[in-house]
Structure formats: structure tokens, C-alpha cells
Backbone as numpy.savetxt, mean C-alpha at the origin, in Angstrom:
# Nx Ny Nz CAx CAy CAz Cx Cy Cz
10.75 -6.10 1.91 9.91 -4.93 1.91 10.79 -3.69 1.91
10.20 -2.98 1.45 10.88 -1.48 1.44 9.94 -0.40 0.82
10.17 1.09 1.11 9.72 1.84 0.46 10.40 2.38 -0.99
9.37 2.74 -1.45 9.37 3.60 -3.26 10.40 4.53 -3.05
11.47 4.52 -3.76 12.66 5.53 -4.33 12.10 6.30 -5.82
13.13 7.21 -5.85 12.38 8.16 -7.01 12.74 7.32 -8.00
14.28 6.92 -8.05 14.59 5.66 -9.01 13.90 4.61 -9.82
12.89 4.07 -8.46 12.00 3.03 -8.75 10.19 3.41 -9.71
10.43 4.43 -9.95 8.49 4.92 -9.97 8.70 4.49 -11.65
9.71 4.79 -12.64 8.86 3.83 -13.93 8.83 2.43 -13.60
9.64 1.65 -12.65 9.34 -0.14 -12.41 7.62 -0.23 -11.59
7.46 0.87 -10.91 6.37 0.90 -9.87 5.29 1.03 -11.13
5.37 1.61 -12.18 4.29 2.09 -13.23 3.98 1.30 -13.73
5.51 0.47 -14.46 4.93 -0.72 -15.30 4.43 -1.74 -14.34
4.65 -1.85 -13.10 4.37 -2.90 -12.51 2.56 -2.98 -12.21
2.24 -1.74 -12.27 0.65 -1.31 -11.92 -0.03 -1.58 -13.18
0.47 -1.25 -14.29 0.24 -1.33 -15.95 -0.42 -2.54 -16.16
0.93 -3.50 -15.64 0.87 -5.34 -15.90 -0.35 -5.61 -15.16
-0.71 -5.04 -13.74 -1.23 -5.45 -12.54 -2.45 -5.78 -12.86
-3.65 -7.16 -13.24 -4.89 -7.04 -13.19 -5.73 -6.38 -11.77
-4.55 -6.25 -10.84 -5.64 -5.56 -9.41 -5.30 -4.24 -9.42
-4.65 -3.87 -10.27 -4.45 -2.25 -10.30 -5.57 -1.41 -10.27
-4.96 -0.34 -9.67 -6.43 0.64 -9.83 -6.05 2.24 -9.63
-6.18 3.36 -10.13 -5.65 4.37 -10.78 -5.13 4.95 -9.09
-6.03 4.72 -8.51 -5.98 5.36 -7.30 -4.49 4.85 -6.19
-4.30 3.97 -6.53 -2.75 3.39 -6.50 -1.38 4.45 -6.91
-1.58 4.67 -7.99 -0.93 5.34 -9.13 -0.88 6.41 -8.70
0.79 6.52 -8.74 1.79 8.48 -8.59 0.54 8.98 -8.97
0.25 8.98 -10.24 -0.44 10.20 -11.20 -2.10 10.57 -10.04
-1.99 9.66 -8.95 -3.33 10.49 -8.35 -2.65 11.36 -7.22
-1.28 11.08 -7.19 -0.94 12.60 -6.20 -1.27 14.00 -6.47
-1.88 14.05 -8.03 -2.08 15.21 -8.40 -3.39 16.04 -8.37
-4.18 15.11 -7.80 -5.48 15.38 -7.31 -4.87 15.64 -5.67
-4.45 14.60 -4.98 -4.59 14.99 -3.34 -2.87 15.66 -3.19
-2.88 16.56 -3.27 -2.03 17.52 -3.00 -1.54 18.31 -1.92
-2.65 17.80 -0.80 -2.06 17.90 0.58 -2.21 16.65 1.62
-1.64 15.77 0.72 -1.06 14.64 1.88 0.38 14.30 0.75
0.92 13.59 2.08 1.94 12.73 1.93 1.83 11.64 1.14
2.37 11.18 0.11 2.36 9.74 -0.44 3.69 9.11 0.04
3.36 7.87 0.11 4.67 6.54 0.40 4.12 5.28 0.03
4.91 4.79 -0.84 4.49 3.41 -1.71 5.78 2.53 -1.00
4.61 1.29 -0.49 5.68 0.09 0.13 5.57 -0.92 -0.68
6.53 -1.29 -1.34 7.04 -2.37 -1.78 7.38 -3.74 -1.51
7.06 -5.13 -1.88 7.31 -6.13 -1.51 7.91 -6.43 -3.09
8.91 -6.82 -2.62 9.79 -7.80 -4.24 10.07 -9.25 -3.97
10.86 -9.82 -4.91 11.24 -10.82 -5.19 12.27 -11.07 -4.39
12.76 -12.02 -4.56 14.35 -12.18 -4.25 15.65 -11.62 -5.76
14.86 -11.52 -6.53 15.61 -10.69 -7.77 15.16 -9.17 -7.81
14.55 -8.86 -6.92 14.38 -7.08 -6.76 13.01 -6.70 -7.46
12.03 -7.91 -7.96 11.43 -7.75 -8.83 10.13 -7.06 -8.06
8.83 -6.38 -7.91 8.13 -5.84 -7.59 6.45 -7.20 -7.81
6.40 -7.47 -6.27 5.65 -8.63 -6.15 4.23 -8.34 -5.85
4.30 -7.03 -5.30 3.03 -6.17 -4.89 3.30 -4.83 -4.06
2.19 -3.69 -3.68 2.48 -2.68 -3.06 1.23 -2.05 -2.57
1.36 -1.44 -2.01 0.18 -0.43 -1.13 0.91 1.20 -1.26
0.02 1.18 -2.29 -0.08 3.66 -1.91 -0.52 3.93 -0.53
-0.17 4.21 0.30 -0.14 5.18 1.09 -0.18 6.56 1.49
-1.52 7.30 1.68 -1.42 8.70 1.82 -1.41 8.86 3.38
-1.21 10.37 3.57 -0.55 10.57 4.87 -0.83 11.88 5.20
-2.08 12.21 5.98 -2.08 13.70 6.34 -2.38 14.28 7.82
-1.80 15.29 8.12 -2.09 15.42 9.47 -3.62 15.99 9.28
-4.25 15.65 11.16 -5.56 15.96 11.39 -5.24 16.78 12.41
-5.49 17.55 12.40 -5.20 18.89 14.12 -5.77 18.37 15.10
-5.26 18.25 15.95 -5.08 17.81 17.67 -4.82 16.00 17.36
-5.35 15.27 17.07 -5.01 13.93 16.69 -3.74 13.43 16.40
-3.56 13.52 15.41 -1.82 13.75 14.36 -1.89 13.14 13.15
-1.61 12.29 12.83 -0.83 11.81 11.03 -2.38 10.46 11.25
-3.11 10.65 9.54 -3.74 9.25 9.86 -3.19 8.94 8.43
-3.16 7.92 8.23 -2.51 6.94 6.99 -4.04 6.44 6.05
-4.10 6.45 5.08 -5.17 6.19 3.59 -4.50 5.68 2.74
-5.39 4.74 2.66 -5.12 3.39 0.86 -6.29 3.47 0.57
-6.69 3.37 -0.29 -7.61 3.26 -1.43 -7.55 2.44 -2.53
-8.47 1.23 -2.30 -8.36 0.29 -3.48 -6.64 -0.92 -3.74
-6.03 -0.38 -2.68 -4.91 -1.29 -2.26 -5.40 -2.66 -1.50
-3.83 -3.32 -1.30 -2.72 -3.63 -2.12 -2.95 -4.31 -3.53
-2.31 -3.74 -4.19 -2.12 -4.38 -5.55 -0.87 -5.44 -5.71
-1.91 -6.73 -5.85 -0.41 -7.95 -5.43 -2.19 -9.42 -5.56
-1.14 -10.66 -5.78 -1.95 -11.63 -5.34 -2.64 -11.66 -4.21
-3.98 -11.78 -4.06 -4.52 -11.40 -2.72 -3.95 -12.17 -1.99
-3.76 -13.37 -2.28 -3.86 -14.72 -1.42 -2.12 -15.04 -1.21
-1.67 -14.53 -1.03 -0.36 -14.92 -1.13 0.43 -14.00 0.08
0.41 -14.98 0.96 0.65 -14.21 2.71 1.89 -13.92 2.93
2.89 -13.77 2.12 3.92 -13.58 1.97 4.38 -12.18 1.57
3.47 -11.58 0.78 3.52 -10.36 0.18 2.54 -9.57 0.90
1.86 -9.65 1.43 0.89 -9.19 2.21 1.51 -8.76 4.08
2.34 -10.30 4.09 3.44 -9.77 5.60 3.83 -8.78 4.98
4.65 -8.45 3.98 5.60 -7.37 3.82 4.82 -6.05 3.69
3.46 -5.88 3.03 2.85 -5.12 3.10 2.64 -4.43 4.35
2.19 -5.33 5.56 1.96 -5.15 6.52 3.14 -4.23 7.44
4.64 -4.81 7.20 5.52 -4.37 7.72 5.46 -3.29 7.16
5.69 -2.86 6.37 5.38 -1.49 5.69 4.78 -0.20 6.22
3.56 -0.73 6.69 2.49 -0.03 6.96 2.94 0.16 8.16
3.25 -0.95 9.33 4.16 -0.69 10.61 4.63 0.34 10.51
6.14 -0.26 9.93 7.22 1.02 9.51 6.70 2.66 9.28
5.28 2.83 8.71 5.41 3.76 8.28 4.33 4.72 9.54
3.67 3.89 9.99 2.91 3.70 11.31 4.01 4.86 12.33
5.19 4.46 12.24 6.14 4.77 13.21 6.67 5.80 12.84
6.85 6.07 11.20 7.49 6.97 10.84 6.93 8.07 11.13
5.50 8.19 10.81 4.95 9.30 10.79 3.76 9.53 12.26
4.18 8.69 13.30 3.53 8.74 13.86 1.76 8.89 14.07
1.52 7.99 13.38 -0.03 7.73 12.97 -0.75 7.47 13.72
-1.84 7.76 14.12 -2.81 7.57 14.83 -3.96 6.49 14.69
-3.97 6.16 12.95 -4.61 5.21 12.61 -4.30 5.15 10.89
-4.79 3.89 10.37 -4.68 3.82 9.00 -6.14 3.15 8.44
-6.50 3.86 7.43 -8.01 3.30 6.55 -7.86 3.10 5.72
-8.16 1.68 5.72 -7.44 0.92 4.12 -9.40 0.61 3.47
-9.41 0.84 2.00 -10.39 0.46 1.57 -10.27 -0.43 0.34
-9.69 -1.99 0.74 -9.19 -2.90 -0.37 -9.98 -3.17 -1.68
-9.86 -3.14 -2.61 -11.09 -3.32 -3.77 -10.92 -5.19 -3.70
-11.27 -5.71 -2.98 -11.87 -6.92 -2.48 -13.02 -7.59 -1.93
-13.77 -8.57 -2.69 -14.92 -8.66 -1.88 -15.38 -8.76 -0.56
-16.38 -8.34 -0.22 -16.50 -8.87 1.35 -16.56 -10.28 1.54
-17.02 -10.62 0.79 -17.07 -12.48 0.96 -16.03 -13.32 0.59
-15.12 -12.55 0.38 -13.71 -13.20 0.04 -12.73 -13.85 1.42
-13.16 -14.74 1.87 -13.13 -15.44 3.37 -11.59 -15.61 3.32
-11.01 -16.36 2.04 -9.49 -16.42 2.27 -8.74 -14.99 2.72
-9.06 -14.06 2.04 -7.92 -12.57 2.04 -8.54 -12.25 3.48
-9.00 -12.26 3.83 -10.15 -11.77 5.28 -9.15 -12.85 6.63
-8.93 -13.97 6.17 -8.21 -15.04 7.22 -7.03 -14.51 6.98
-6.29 -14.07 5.76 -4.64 -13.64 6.29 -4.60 -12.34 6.81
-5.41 -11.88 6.42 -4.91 -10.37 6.92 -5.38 -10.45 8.72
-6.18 -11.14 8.92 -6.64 -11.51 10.54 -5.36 -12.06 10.96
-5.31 -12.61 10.42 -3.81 -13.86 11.17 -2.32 -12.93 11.14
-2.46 -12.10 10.06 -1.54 -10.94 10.07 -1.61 -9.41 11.49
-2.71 -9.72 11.46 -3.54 -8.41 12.40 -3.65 -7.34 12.09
């Protein structure tokens, strides 16, 4: 796991391009609508550096509260594959800490009745 370098955003593009779970709202190009938060894209790769899945991350402070963390339509990655989803998770930790967050609202474009993705991310917490 790791976070998005400026280096990395055409591999992050094509990787969303390829992605059948992609969804625009993922994508740099919607920083240009929300223009007052923070973006941070966490990365899960391969063991060859390859880009296995990721979660956009926005990031804005709320007055008196502090930093809350937003995904939308994330992670884009095999749902079912708890491997990429830990790393996701660490991510979100990591970034939990970085910015001192108060909370994070993830709104996965996943069904509700999708019982498998619902058991890892529980077992993940």
C-alpha cells in the first residue's frame, strides 16, 4: 500500500480507464469540481508495482470537529479480493492519522446484498 505520487497519476488514469468498477468520481479530473478539499489516492499494487486497486479520498475540515475523510463510489479493485481491500484499509488508517480525522464516509457503488464484500470489510473493520 501506499499513497498517489504526482509521478504515478497517468498509471492511476490508465488504471481507472481499464477498471470495469471505475467511476468518474474516483478520477483526479473530479478535483476540479470539489476544490476545497484535500484529495489522496491510496494505492494497493502488485508485487511488480503494478496498481491492483485504490480508493480517492477527499479530505476537508469541518469547524470545531476537524478533518472528515469522503469516497464516493470507491474502491475501485476486485471487490472480493481481501488482500487489496487490507491495503485499502491501511490506507485509510494511515490517512485517518495523517490528517487527523474524525470520521470517514465511504459510499461504495456496491450492492447492498452483496453478502461477500459486506463479510470482508466486517472482518477487516
Amino acid at each position: 500500500m501506499r499513497l498517489l505520487e504526482e509521478k504515478d497519476k497517468e498509471e492511476y488514469k490508465k488504471f481507472l480507464e481499464e477498471n470495469p468498477r471505475c467511476n468518474f468520481q474516483q478520477s483526479l479530473e473530479w478535483g476540479n469540481v470539489k476544490t476545497n478539499w484535500i484529495k489522496e489516492v491510496i494505492l494497493s499494487e502488485d508485487d511488480n508495482g503494478n496498481i491492483k486497486g485504490s480508493l480517492c479520498v477527499w479530505i476537508r475540515k469541518i469547524p470545531i470537529f476537524g478533518n472528515l475523510m469522503y469516497s464516493a463510489r470507491g474502491p475501485v479493485c476486485d471487490i472480493t479480493n481481501k488482500e487489496v481491500l487490507a491495503d485499502i484499509k491501511e490506507g485509510t488508517d494511515l490517512l485517518a492519522k495523517k490528517y487527523n480525522a474524525f470520521a470517514i464516509r465511504m459510499e461504495p457503488d456496491i450492492e447492498k446484498s452483496n453478502e461477500q464484500y459486506r463479510k470482508i470489510v466486517e472482518e477487516l473493520g
